[in-house]
Backbone as a ProteinNet text record, in pm:
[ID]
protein_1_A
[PRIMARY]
XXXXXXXXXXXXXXXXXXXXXXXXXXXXXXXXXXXXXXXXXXXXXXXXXXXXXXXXXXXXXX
[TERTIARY]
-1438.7	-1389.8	-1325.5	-1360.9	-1297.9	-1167.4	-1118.2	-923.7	-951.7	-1044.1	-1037.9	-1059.3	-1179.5	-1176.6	-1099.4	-1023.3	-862	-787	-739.1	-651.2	-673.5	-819.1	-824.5	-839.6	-845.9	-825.8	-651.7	-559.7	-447.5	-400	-474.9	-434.1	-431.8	-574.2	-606.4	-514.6	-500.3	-424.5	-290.9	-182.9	-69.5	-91.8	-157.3	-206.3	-191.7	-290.7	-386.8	-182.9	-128.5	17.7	122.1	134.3	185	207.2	29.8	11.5	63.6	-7.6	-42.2	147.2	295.4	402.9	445.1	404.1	457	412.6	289.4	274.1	286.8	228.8	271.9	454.3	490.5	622.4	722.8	683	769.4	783	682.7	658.8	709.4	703.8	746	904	959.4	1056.4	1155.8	1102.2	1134.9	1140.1	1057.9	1057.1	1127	1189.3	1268.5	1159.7	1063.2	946.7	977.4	1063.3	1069.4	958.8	954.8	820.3	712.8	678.5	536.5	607.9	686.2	769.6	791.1	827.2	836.9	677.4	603.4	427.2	394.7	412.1	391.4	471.1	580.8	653	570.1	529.8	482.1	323.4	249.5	129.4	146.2	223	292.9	317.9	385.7	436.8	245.5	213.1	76.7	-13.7	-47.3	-106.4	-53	104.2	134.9	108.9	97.8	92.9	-3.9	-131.8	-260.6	-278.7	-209	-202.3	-170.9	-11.4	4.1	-76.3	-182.8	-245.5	-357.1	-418.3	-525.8	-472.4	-319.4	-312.1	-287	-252.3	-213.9	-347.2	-492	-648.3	-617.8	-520.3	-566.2	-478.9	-393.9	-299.3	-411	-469.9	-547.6	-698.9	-731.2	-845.7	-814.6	-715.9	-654.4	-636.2
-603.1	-681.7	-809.3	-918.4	-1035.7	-1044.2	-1143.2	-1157.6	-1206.5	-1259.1	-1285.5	-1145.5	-1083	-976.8	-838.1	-894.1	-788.1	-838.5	-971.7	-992.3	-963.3	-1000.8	-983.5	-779.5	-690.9	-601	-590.5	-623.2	-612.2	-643.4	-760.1	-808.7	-741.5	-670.2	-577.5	-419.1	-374.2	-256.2	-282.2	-419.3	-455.3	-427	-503.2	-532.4	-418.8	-276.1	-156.3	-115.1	-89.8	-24	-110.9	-189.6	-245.6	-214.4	-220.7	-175.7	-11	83.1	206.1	258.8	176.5	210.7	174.7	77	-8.6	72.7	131.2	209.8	318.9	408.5	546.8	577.6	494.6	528.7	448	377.5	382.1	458.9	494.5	617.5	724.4	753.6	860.5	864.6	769.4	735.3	707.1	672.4	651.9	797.8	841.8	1028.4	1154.3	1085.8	1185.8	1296.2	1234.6	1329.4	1295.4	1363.9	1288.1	1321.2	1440.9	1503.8	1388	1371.9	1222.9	1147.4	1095.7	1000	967.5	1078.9	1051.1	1091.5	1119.7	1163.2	992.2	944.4	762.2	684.7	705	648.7	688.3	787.8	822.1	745.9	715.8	667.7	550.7	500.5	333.6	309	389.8	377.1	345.7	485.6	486	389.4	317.7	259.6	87.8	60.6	-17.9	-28.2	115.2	128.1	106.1	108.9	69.2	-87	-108.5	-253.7	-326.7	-271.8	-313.4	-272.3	-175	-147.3	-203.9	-241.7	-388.3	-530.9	-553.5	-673.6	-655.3	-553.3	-510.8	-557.8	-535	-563.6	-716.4	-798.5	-956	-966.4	-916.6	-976	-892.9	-774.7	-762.2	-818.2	-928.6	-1012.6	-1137.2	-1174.8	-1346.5	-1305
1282.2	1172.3	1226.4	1179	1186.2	1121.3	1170.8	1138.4	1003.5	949.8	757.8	707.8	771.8	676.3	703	791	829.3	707.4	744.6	587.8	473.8	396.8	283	274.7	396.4	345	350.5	417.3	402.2	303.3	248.6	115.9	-2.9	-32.9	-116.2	-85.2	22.7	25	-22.5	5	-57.7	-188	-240.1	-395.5	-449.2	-411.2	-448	-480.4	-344.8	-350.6	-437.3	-430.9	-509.6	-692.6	-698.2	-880.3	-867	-761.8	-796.9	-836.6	-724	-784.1	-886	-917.2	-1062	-1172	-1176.3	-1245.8	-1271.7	-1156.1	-1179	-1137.9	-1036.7	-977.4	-1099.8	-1184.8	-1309.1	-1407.4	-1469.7	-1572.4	-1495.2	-1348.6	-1327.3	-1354.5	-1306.8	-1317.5	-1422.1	-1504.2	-1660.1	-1717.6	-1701.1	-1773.3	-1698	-1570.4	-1476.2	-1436.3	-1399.7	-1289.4	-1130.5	-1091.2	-990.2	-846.4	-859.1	-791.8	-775.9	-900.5	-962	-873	-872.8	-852.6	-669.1	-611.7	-481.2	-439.7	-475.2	-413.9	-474.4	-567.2	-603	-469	-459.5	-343.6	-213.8	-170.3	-25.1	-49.3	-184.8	-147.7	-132.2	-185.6	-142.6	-14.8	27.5	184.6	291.5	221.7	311.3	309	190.1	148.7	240.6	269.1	363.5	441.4	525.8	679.6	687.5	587.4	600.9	650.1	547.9	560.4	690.5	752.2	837.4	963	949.5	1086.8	1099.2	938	945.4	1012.6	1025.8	1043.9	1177.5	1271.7	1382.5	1492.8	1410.2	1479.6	1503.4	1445.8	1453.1	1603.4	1643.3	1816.5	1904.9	1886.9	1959.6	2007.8	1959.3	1910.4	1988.2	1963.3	1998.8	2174.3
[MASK]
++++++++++++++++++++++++++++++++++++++++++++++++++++++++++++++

């Protein structure tokens, strides 16, 4: 993978985590699910680390 199409997947995995807490990790949140709620939080997290291990391929490249 090239360093553009590292970013634009970093980009899209931010994005993907971003919506998936806003949505589910609010409703969960709003209705006191907190179970929903922290399994929404841990796919967020993962869904980062994704991110950050796409952008991790670009120092090894340069």
């Amino acid at each position: 993978m090239n360093a553009d199409q590292r970013t634009h997947l970093a980009t899209t995995l931010q994005a993907v985590a971003l919506a998936e807490l806003g949505y589910f990790g609010y409703q969960a949140m709003a209705a006191s699910h907190w179970g929903i709620f922290a399994w929404s939080l841990f796919l967020f997290l993962w869904l980062e680390s994704g991110a950050f291990w796409a952008l991790q391929g670009e120092e090894d490249e340069r």
